[in-house]
C-alpha positions in Angstrom: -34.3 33.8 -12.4 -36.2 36.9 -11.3 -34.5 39.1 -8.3 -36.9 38.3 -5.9 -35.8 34.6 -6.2 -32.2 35.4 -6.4 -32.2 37.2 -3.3 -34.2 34.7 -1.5 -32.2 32.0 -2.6 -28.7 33.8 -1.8 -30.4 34.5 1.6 -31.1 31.5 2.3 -27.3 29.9 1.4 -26.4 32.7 3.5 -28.1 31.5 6.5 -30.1 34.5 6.9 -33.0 35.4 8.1 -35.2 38.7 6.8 -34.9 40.6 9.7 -30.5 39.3 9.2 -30.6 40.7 5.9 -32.5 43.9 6.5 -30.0 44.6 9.3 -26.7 43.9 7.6 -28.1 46.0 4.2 -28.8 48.8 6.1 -32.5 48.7 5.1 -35.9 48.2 6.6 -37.7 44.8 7.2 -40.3 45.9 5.3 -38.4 46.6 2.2 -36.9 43.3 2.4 -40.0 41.4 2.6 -41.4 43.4 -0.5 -38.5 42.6 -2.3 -38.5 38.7 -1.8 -42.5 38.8 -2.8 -41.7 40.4 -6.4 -42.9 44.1 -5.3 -43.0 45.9 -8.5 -42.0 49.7 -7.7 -39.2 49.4 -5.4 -36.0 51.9 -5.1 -33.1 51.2 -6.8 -30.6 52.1 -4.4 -32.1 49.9 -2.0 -32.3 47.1 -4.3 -28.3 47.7 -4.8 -27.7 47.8 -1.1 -29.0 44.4 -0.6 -27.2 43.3 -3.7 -23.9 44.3 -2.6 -23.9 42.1 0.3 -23.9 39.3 -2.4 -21.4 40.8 -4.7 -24.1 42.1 -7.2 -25.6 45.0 -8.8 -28.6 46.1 -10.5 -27.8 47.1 -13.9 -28.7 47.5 -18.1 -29.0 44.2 -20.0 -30.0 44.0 -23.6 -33.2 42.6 -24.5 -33.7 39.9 -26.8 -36.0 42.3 -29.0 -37.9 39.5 -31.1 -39.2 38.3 -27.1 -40.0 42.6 -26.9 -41.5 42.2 -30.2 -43.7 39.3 -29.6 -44.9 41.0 -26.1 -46.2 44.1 -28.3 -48.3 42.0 -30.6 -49.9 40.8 -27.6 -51.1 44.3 -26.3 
C-alpha cells in the first residue's frame, strides 16, 4: 500500500475529515491534501507528524534488490 492510501484510509476509519486531520497533526490543509494525492517531494517531519496520530512512522526498509535491479534495466 502506498502512504498516500494508508493515510487516507486510516483517515477515513478515523472519521476524519482533511481539514480534522490537518488540525489535530498540527499541519496545514494544504499539506494534507498533497499528501493523500501521492505528492512526490513532501517534508519528512510532516509526513511523521500525521503519522503519529496513527501510531506510525516513516522510516528505512530494505529493498527487494532483484525488483531495484529489474527497474535499472528498464532505464
Amino acid at each position: 500500500m502506498l502512504l498516500n492510501e494508508f493515510v487516507k484510509e486510516r483517515r477515513k476509519l478515523a472519521g476524519l475529515t482533511q481539514p480534522d486531520l490537518a488540525a489535530k497533526a498540527g499541519v496545514g490543509l494544504r499539506f494534507i491534501r498533497e499528501l493523500e494525492q501521492g505528492k512526490e517531494s513532501l517534508r519528512l517531519d510532516k509526513v511523521n507528524q500525521v503519522l503519529q496520530l496513527f501510531g506510525y512512522q516513516v522510516g528505512p526498509l530494505p529493498i527487494n534488490r532483484n525488483i531495484l535491479a529489474d527497474e535499472e534495466g528498464r532505464s
